[in-house]
C-alpha positions, 0 to 999 in steps of 0.5 A: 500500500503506497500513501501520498504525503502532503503538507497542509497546504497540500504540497507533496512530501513523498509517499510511504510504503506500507506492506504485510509481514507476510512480504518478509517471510517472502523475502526469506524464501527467495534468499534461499532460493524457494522461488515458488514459495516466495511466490505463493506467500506474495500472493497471499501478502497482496491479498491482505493488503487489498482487505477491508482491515488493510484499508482502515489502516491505509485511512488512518495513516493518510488522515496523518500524511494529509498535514504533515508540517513542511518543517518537521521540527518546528514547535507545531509539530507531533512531539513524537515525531520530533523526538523520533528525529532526534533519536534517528539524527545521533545514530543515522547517516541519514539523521538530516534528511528530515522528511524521509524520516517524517515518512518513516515515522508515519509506518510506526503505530504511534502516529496514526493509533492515536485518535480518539476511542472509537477510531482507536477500537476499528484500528485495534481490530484492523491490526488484530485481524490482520495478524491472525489471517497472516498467521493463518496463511503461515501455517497453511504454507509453511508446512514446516517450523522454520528453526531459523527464524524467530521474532522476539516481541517485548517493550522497552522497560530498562535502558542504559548507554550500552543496552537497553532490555525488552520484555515480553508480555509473559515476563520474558526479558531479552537485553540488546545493545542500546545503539540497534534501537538507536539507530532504528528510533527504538531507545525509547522507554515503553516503546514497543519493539520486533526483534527478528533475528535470522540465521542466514544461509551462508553463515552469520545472524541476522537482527533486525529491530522494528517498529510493533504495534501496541495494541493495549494503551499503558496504564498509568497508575497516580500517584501522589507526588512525594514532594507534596506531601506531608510527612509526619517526623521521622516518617519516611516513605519507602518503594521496593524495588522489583527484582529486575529493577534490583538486578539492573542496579548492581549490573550498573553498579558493577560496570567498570568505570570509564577512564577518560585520560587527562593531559596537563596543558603544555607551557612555556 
């Protein structure tokens, strides 16, 4: 699926390429040189794209296409595709070509999951439907478990200089190096990340971190600001940490710290 991308006074930006996940598996089969599988998988990867639920999608994101602002960092911009600029911009060669960027950002589900209840419940179903009827024709082609192939889908709950740990929805956690989601836009805390990783057929592992979709909305739980409150003496309010927590603190604490070598300025 190919959305136009305009400026609100309709100025064309471009455009962005929307495809099924199904396309990657048929990627896959025509690196190994399965031409007919590839094919069948095409096949079954354009119809899904042609689907009532692949057009709700298509809808949603061309509503956010439609007014794109001409400046991508201008004050009046979404904050997230700002911050997603500024992420892409310290980890990319590509950190300055802005309204590629702008286009690119438009795929993640963050813009164009964001309306209002009810447009958010279609949207949700879309997605949902979506991903069942590509499961589905998965195991009506893919006769045979692909060892080879596994994807990893979890949220970004910890993160420091140098990793950054995904947990899935059971409670799984996977650490990856922080710089892959850099350079993707992903080092975000609560970002929701696809991480395939691929053994290729000449030797070496492929790992590729992207965009997923969050279908459920983070609960925020209030509570009360600490610094409001009004403590009676010698009554201090105390937090237990998770284990995980626990554990990622001594990690940080156990690191070696970084020497960074100091030379006297020379005189004369």
């Amino acid at each position: 699926m190919t959305v136009p991308v305009r400026t609100t006074s309709g100025h064309l930006l471009g455009s962005v390429s929307l495809y099924s996940s199904l396309n990657g598996d048929a990627a896959r089969a025509y690196r190994r040189d399965e031409l007919d599988l590839a094919k069948e998988l095409v096949v079954r990867a354009t119809e899904l794209e042609k689907s009532p639920w692949a057009l709700q999608i298509r809808q949603a994101v061309e509503a956010v296409a439609s007014s794109m602002p001409a400046d991508p960092t201008a004050s009046n911009s979404p904050p997230d595709l700002r911050s997603y600029l500024a992420l892409r911009r310290r980890a990319s060669w590509r950190g300055l070509e802005h309204s590629a960027l702008s286009r690119e950002w438009l795929a993640h589900s963050r813009a164009w999951l964001s309306g209002d209840l009810g447009d958010r419940d279609v949207l949700v179903d879309a997605v949902e439907a979506l991903d069942r009827e590509a499961s589905k024709a998965r195991a009506e082609i893919l006769t045979e478990p692909d060892e080879s192939v596994s994807t990893f889908f979890g949220i970004v709950r910890r993160m420091d200089p140098v990793a950054a740990e995904l947990e899935s929805p059971d409670g799984e956690a996977l650490l990856v190096p922080r710089e892959d989601l850099d350079r993707q836009g992903l080092a975000v805390i609560g970002q929701s990340v696809s991480l395939l990783r691929e053994v290729l057929p000449n030797g070496g592992i492929y790992c590729l971190p992207m965009t997923a979709v969050t279908l459920e909305e983070p609960a925020h739980a209030e509570q009360d600001s600490p610094w409001d409150a009004t403590l009676e003496p010698m009554v201090i309010p105390l937090s237990t940490l998770a284990d995980r927590d626990s554990e990622w603190l001594d990690r940080e604490l156990t690191r070696e710290p970084t020497a960074v070598p100091a030379f006297p300025l020379a005189t004369s």
